[in-house]
N, C-alpha and C positions, 0 to 999 in steps of 0.2 A: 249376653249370655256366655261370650266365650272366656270372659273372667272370671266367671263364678264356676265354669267347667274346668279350669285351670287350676283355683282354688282347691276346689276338689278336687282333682288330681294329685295336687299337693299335698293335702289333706293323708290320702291315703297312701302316698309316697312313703309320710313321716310317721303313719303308724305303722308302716308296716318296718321300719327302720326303729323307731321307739321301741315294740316289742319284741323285736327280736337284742338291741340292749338290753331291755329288762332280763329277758333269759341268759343272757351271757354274764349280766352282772351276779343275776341270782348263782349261778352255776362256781364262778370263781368265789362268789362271797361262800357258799357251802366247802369247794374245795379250802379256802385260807383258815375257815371257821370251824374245820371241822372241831375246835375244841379253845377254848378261850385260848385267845394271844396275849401269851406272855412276853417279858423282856427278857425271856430267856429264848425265847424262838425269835424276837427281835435279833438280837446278838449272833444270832445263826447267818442273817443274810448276807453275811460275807463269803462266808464258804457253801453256804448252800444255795446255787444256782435256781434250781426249782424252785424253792420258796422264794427267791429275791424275783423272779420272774411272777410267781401268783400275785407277790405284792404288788407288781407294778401293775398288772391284769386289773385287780380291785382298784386301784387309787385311779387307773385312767377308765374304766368302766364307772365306775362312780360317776367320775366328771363328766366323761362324753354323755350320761342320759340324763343329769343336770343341761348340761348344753341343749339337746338336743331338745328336750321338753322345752326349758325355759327361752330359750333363744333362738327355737326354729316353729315346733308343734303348737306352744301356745300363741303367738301373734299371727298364724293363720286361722287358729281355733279360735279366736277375736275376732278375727277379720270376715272370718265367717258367719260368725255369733252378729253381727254388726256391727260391733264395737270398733272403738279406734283403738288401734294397738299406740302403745308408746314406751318409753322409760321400761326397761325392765321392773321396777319396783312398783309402776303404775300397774303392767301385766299381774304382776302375782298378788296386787290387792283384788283388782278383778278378778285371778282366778281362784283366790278366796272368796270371792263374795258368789262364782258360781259353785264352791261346792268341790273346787277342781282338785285344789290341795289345803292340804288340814288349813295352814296358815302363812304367811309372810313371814311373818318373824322366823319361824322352822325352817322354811325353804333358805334364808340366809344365814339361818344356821351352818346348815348344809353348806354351802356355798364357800363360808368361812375355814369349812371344817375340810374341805375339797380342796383348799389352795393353802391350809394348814400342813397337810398328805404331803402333797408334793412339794414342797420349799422345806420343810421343816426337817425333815426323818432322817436327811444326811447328818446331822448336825447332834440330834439330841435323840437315843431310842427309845426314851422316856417317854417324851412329846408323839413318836411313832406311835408305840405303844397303844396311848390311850386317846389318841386321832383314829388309829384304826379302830378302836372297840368302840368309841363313837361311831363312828362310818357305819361300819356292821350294824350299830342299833339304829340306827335313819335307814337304810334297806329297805323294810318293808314297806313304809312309805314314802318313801322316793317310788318304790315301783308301784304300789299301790296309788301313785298319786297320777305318775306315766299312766296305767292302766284307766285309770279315770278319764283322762286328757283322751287316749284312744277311742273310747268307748264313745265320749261326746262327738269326737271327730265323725267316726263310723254314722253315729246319728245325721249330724248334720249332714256331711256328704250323703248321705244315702235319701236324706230331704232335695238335696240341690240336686242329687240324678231325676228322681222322681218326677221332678218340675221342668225336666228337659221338655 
């Protein structure tokens, strides 16, 4: 029993750290978005400290609740579910096939588009440009997808207290 107490423990460790990314993400993606990015507010983050700071707020807020969900929340939300976690590509088929996130292919999208951000944007503002306007259009479901993930967790844990 004191596995499946610990579990849950974890469980709610990682939603309560998932959603409060989700809001932080949401928060910077409103403040960078307040109005479509252009390459002309690319070309700014040289001299403009504030924006080159929001940018970097988004692109690592992005990643860290990619992380967080795919590499921490979902292989306990497996492991709880029964399931054997494994391979990350094996997790995001199962947490497609619960329902958890739209799809696999999208989440690597993501994922693609996440290590695109950051390697890329020094180089080409172009590539910046229209990373970020992707990024910002995956948003809603990335959180929407975290918020799912919590949602099950909260279930489940609240199943394995019950049964103490």
């Amino acid at each position: 029993m004191r596995l499946v107490a610990a579990l849950a423990a974890r469980l709610e460790f990682l939603s309560r750290v998932t959603e409060k990314e989700c809001q932080h993400l949401l928060d910077t993606d409103h403040r960078l978005f307040g109005h479509l990015f252009t390459l002309e507010d690319a070309q700014k983050i040289e001299t403009d400290p504030i924006l080159a700071e929001r940018l970097d707020a988004f692109v690592s807020r992005f990643g860290r609740l990619q992380d967080t969900v795919g590499d921490k929340l979902l292989p306990a939300l497996l492991s709880a579910l029964a399931e054997t976690p494994g391979p990350a590509i094996d997790n995001l088929d199962k947490a497609e096939k619960f329902g958890l996130i739209e799809s696999t292919e999208a989440w690597m999208e993501m994922r693609r588009l996440r290590n695109q951000m950051v390697h890329e944007y020094i180089e080409d503002l172009t590539v910046l440009c229209s990373a970020l306007r992707s990024g910002h259009a995956f948003v809603p479901s990335l959180v929407a997808a975290a918020r799912r993930c919590v949602a099950e967790s909260q279930r489940v844990g609240a199943v394995v207290r019950a049964d103490k």
